[in-house]
C-alpha positions as CSV (number, residue, x, y, z in Angstrom):
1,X,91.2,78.9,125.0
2,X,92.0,82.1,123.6
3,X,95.9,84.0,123.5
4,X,95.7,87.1,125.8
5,X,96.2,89.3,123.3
6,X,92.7,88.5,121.8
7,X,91.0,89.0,125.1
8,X,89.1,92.1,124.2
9,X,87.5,93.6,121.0
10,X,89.2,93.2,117.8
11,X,88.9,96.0,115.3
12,X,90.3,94.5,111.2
13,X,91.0,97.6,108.8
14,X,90.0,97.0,105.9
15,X,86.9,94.9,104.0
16,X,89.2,93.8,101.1
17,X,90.8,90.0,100.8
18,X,93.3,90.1,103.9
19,X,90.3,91.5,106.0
20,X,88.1,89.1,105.3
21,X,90.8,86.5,105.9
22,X,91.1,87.9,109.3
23,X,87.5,88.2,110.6
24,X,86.6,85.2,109.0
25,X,89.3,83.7,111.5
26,X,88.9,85.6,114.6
27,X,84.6,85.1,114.2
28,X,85.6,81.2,113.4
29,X,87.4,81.4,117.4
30,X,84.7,83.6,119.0
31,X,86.8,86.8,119.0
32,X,84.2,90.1,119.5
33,X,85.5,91.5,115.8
34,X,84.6,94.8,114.0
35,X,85.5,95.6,110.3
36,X,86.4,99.1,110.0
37,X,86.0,100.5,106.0
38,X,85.0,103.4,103.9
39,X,83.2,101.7,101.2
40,X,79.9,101.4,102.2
41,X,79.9,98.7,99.6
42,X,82.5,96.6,101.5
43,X,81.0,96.8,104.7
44,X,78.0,95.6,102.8
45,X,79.4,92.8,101.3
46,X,81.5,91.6,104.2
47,X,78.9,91.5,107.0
48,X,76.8,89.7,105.1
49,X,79.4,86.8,104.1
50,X,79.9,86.5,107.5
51,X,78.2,88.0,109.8
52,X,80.2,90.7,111.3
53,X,79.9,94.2,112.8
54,X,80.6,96.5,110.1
55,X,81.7,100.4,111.1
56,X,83.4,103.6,108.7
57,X,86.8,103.9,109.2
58,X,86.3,107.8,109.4
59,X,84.5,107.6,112.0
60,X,85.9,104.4,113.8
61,X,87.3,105.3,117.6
62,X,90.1,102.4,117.3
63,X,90.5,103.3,121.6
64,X,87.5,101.5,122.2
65,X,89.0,98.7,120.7
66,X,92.0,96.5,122.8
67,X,93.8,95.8,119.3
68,X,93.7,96.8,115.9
69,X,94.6,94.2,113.0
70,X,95.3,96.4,109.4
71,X,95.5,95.3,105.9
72,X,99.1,95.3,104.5
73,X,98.0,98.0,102.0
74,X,96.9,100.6,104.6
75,X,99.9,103.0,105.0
76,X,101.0,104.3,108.8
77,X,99.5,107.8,108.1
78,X,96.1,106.3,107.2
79,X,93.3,108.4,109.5
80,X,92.1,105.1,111.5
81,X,95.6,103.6,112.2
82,X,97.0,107.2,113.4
83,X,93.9,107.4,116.0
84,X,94.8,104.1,116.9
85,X,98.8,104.8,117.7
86,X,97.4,108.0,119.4
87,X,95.4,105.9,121.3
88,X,97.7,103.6,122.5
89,X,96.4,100.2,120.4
90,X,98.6,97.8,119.3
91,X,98.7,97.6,115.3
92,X,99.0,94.4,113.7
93,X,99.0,92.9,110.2
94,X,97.8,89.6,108.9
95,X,100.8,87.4,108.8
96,X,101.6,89.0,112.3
97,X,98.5,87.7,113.5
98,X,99.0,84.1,112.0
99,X,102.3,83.6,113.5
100,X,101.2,85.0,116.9
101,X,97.9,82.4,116.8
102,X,100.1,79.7,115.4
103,X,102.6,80.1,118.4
104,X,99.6,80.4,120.8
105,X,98.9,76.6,119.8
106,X,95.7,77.6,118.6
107,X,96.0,75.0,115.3
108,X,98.4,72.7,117.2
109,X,101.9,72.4,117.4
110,X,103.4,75.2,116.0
111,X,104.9,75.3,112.6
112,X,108.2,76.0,110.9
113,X,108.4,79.2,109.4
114,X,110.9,80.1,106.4
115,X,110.5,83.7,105.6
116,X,111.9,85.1,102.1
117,X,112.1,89.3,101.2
118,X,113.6,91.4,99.0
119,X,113.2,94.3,96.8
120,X,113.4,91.4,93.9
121,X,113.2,88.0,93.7
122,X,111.4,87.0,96.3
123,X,108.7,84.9,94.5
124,X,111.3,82.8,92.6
125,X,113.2,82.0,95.6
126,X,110.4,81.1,97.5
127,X,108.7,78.9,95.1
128,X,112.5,77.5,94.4
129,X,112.7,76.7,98.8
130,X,109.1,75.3,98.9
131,X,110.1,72.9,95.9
132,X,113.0,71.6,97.7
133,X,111.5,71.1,101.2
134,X,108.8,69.1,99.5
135,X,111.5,67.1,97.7
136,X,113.0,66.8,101.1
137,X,109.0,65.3,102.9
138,X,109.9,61.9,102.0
139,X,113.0,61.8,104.6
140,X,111.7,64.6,106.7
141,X,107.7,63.7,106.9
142,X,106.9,67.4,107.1
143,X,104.7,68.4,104.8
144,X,105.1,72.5,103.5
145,X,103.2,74.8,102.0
146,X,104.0,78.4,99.9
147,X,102.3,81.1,102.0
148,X,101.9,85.0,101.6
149,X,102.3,86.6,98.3
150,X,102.5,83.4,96.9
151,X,100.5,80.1,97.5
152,X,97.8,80.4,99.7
153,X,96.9,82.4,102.8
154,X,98.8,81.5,105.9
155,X,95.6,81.2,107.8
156,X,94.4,78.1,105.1
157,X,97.8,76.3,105.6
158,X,97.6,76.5,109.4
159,X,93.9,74.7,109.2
160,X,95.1,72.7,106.5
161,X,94.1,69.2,106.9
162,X,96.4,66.4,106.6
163,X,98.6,69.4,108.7
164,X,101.0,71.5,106.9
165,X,104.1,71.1,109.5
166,X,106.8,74.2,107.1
167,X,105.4,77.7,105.8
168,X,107.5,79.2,103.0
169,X,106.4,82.6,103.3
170,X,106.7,85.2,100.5
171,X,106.4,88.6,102.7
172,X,106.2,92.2,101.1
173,X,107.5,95.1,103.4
174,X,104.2,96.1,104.1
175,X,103.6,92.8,106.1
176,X,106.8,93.1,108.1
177,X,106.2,96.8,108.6
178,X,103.1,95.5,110.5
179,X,105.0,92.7,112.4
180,X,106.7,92.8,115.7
181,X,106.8,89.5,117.3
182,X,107.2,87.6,113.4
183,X,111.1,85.4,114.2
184,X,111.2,83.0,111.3
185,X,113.0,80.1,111.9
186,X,114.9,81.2,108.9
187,X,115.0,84.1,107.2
188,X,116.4,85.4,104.6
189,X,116.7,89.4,102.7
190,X,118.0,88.9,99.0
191,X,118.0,92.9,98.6
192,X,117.6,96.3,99.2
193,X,117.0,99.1,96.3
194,X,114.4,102.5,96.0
195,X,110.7,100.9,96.4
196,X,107.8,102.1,98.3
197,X,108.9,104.6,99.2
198,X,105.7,106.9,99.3
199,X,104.2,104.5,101.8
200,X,107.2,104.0,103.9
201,X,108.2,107.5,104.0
202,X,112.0,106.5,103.5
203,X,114.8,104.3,102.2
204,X,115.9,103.9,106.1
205,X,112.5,103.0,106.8
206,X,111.8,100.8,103.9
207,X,115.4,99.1,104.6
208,X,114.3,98.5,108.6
209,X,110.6,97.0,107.9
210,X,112.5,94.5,105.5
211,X,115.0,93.8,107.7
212,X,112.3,92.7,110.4
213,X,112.8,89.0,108.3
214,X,116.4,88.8,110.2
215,X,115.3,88.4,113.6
216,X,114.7,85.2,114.2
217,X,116.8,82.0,114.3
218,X,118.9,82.0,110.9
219,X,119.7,84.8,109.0
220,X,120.6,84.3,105.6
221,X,121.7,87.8,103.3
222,X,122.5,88.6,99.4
223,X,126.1,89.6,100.0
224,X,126.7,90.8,97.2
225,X,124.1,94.0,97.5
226,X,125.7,96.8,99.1
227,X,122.6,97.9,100.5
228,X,122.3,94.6,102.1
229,X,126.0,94.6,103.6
230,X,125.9,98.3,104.8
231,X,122.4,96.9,107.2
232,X,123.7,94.1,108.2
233,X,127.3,96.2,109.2
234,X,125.3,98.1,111.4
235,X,123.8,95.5,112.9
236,X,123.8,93.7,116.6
237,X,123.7,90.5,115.3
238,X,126.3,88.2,115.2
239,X,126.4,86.4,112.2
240,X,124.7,85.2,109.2
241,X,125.0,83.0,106.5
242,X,125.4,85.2,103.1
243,X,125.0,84.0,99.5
244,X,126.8,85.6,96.5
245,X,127.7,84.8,93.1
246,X,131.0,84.5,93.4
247,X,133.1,81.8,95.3
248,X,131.7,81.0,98.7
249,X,133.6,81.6,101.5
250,X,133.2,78.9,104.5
251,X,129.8,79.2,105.7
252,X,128.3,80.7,102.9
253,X,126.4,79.8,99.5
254,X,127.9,80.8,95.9
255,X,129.1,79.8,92.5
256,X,132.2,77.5,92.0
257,X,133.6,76.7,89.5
258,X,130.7,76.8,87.5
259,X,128.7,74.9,90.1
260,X,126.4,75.9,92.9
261,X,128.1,75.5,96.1
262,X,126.2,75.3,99.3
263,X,129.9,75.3,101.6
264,X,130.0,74.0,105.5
265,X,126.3,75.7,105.8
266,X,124.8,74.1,108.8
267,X,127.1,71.1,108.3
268,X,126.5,70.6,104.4
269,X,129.4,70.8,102.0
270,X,128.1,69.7,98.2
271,X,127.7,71.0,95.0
272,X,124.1,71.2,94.3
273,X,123.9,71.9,91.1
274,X,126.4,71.1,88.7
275,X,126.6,73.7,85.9
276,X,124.6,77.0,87.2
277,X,123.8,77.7,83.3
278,X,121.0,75.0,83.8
279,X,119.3,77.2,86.8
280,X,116.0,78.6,85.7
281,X,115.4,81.5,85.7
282,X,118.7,82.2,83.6
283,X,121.3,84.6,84.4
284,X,122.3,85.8,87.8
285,X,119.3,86.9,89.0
286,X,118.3,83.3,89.3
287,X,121.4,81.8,90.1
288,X,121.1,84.2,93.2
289,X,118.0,83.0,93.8
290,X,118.6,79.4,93.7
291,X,121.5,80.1,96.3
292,X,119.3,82.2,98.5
293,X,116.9,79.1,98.2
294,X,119.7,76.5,98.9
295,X,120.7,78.4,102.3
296,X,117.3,78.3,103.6
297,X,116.9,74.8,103.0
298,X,120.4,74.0,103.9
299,X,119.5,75.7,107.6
300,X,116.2,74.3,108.3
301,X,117.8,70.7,107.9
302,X,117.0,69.6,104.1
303,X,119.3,67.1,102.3
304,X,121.5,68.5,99.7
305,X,120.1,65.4,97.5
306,X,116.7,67.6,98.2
307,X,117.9,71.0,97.2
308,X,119.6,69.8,94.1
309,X,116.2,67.7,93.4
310,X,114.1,70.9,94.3
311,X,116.1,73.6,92.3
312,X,116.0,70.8,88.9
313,X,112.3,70.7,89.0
314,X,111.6,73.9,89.7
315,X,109.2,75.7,87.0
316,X,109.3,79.6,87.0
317,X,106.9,81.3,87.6
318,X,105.0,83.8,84.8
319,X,107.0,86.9,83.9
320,X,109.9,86.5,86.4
321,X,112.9,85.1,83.6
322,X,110.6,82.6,82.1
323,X,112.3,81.0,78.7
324,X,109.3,81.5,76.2
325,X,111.3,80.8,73.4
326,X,114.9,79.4,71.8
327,X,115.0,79.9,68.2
328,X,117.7,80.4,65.5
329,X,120.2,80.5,68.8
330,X,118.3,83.6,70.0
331,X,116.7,83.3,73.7
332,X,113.9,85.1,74.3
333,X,113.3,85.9,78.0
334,X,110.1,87.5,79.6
335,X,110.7,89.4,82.9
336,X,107.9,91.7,82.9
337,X,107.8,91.4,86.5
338,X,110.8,93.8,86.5
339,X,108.7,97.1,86.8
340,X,111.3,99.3,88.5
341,X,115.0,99.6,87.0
342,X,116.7,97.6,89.7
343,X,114.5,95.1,88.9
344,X,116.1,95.4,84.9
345,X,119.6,95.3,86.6
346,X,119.5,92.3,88.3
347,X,117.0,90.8,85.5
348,X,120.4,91.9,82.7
349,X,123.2,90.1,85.0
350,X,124.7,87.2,83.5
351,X,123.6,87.6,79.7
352,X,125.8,88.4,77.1
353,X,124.2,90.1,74.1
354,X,121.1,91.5,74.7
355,X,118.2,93.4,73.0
356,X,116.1,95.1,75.2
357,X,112.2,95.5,75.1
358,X,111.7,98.5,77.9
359,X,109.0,100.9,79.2
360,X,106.0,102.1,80.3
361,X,105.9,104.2,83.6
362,X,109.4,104.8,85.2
363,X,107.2,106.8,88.0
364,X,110.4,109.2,88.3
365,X,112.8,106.4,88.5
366,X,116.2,106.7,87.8
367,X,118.0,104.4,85.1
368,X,121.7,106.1,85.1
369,X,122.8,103.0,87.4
370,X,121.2,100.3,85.3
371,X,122.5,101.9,82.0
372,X,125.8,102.6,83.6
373,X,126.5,99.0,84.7
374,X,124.7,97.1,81.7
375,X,125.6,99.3,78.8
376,X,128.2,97.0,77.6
377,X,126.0,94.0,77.1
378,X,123.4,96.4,75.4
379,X,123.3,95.1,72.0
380,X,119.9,97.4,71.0
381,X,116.8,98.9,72.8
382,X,113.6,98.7,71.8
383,X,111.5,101.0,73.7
384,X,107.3,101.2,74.2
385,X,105.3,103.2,76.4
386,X,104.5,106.7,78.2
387,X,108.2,107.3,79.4
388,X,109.8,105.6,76.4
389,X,111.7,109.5,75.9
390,X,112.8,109.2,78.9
391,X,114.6,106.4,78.5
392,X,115.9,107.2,74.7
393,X,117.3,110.1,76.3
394,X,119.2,108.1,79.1
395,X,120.7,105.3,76.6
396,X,122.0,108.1,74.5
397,X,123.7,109.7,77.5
398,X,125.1,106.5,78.8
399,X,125.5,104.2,76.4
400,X,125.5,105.9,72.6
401,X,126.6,103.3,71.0
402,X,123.4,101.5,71.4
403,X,120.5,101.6,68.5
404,X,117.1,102.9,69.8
405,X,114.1,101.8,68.3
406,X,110.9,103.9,69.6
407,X,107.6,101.8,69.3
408,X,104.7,105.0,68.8
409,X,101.7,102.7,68.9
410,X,99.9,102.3,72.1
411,X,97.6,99.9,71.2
412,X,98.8,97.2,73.5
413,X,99.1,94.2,71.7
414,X,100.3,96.5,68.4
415,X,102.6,98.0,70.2
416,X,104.3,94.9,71.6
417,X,104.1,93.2,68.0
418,X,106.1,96.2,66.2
419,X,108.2,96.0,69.3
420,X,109.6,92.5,68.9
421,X,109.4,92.8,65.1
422,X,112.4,95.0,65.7
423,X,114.0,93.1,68.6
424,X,114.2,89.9,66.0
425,X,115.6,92.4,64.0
426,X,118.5,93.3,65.7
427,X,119.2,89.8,67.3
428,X,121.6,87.1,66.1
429,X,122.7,83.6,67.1
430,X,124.0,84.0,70.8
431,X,121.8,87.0,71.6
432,X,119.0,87.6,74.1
433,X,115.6,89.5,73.8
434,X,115.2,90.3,76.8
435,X,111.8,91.7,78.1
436,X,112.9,93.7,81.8
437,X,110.7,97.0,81.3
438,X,112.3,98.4,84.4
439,X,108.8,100.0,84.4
440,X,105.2,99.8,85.9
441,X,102.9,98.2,83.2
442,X,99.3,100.7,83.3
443,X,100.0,103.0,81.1
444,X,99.4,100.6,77.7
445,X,98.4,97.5,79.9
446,X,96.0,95.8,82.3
447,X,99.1,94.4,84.1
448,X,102.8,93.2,83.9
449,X,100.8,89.6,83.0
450,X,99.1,90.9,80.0
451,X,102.9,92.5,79.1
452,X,104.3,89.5,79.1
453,X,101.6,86.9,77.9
454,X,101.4,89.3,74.2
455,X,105.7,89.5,74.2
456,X,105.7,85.4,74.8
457,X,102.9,85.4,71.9
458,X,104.6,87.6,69.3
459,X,108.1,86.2,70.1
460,X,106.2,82.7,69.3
461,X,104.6,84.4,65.8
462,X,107.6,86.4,64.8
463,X,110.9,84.9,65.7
């Protein structure tokens, strides 16, 4: 039997991968479903996969429809969805609609659901939580399963067979922006800083949507970002169990003396990890992560023997503080996943010496706060890319003591050879080449990937 709320016709915006996730669902339970699109091509494609009624979003009257389901990607001012909040429909996104046909029983019982954002981070700590929960199955006998931005869709997991009984959901603003009855049974917000801000229209805004993840059972917050703290301070909600890197206050998760400390969280009081240094991704950014991770766990009723287990055999992910290479006592780190300059912050915290491979497109970004609050560590800068000026120009206001090498070729795998040529350079025993380009990847490459797969090869040739 169908949930009320699918008791009508269904309109999906959008033909692209979360659209056809969605009809391919909704047709799969009998649900009358439309796929609205401009690309005639899409519409193409997608009624013939499946079968569907296929209409132009342009021309689309979403009132004729009793709800409206949206692709994360399509902004709030988009034509279709406007008509639609003119018309009184209900807008959903995908991940809204999974939780709401996963609470309506439709695939069984319904699941757990541990719910990870965060303007950084939030792929780490999510692959680091659904390690540890599925070193905690044995005991627990609940199988989990990465969902969202990373792993696989959350509509596969909930018609998983044997049943997947914990989703560890990786969610993007976007998804929460389109969410509204989405209460994880734990979730936590690692961070706030300037992203998206053309499609949300604001900080505020951007800072609400992601705060959406705090509404459900457990609440678990980065402390230690003021962004975070001044949300939460204005909050109604009681309480909520924070991480930091410092040392943990009761109820919280942090770093003592030199362990990670998950202290009097839900009844847990261990060290899980003994020496932080061994946390991977290194530096703060993944000890932070590993704490967020530990909270999580902590709250939806893993072992500590689980989260230490889960954190030690954790492997990270591509391009988000991967190790690619230890020689002659210099580490070389690749975190070209950091493609905004918070991103570079947090990806520079807890490293010593380091020589910096940077840029690309800083998209009108502003680097005084990273430069401020790293230019001590900054050994030398080694800088690619459109907006590579832009940056010189910056580290010689803030931090002048620093050497700037400028890398002129834009050829991209020339570019990033001449690049680490002079990071080896310029790096001793006990330093750190650290790729954080604090900026979008396009203007040299076909992604942050390719970035980071040529610096791990050249590091590998060079060093």
């Amino acid at each position: 039997m169908l949930p009320d709320f699918l008791n009508g016709r269904v309109l999906i915006a959008g033909a692209g991968v979360s659209g056809h996730g969605c009809a391919a669902v909704l047709q799969g339970l009998g649900v009358d479903t439309t796929v609205a699109d401009g690309n005639p091509e899409s519409r193409a494609r997608i009624a013939a996969e499946l079968g569907v009624e296929t209409v132009d979003a342009a021309t689309v009257e979403p009132g004729e429809y009793s709800l409206v389901v949206t692709s994360p990607g399509w902004r709030p001012d988009s034509p279709l969805l406007v008509r639609a909040a003119e018309a009184g429909r209900e807008v959903i996104g995908d991940v809204e609609l999974a939780y709401r046909l996963d609470r309506a029983e439709v695939f069984g019982a319904p699941r757990h659901w541990l719910a990870v954002t965060g303007t950084n981070g939030k792929t780490t700590t999510t692959g680091m939580l659904a390690a540890i929960m599925a070193a905690d199955e044995p005991r627990s006998g609940l199988r989990s399963q990465a969902v969202g931005n990373i792993g696989v869709s959350p509509f596969d997991a909930l018609a998983a067979s044997p049943r997947v009984d914990i989703l560890v959901a990786e969610l993007s603003s976007f998804q929460l922006h389109w969410s509204s009855q989405l209460h994880p049974e734990v979730g936590a917000l690692l961070n706030l800083a300037d992203d998206h801000l053309d499609w949300h229209g604001s900080f505020a805004a951007y800072a609400a949507d992601k705060a959406k993840i705090l509404h459900g059972t457990h609440a678990v917050i980065g402390i230690d970002d003021e962004y975070v703290r001044e949300h939460w301070a204005g909050s109604t909600r009681i309480s909520a169990t924070a991480f930091t890197y410092t040392e943990p206050a009761n109820g919280q998760v942090g770093v003592s003396e030199g362990g990670l400390l998950v202290n009097d969280v839900a009844g847990m009081r261990a060290t899980v990890i003994d020496d932080v240094t061994t946390i991977r991704p290194a530096g703060m950014a993944g000890v932070l992560d590993a704490a967020a991770a530990a909270a999580m766990a902590a709250l939806a009723g893993a072992q500590a023997e689980s989260i230490t287990a889960g954190l030690e055999s954790y492997v990270v992910a591509g391009h988000r503080g991967e190790i690619v290479l230890e020689q002659g006592g210099v580490t070389y780190i690749d975190n070209s996943k950091a493609t905004n300059p918070h991103a570079a912050e947090v990806a520079m915290r807890g490293l010593n010496s380091v020589v910096w491979v940077a840029g690309g497109q800083l998209k009108g970004a502003d680097v005084t706060d990273l430069l401020r609050t790293h230019a001590a560590r900054l050994k030398a800068a080694v800088l690619v890319g459109v907006d590579k000026h832009v940056l010189a120009r910056a580290l010689d206001d803030a931090a002048p003591h620093v050497p700037v090498i400028l890398v002129d070729s834009h050829d991209p795998a020339g570019a990033m050879e001449e690049a680490v040529s002079a990071a080896v350079q310029h790096a001793d025993a006990g330093d750190t080449v650290l790729l954080a380009p604090a900026a979008a990847s396009l203007d040299m490459y076909t992604g942050m990937s390719q970035r980071g797969d040529l610096f791990a090869a050249a590091a590998r040739r060079l060093a």
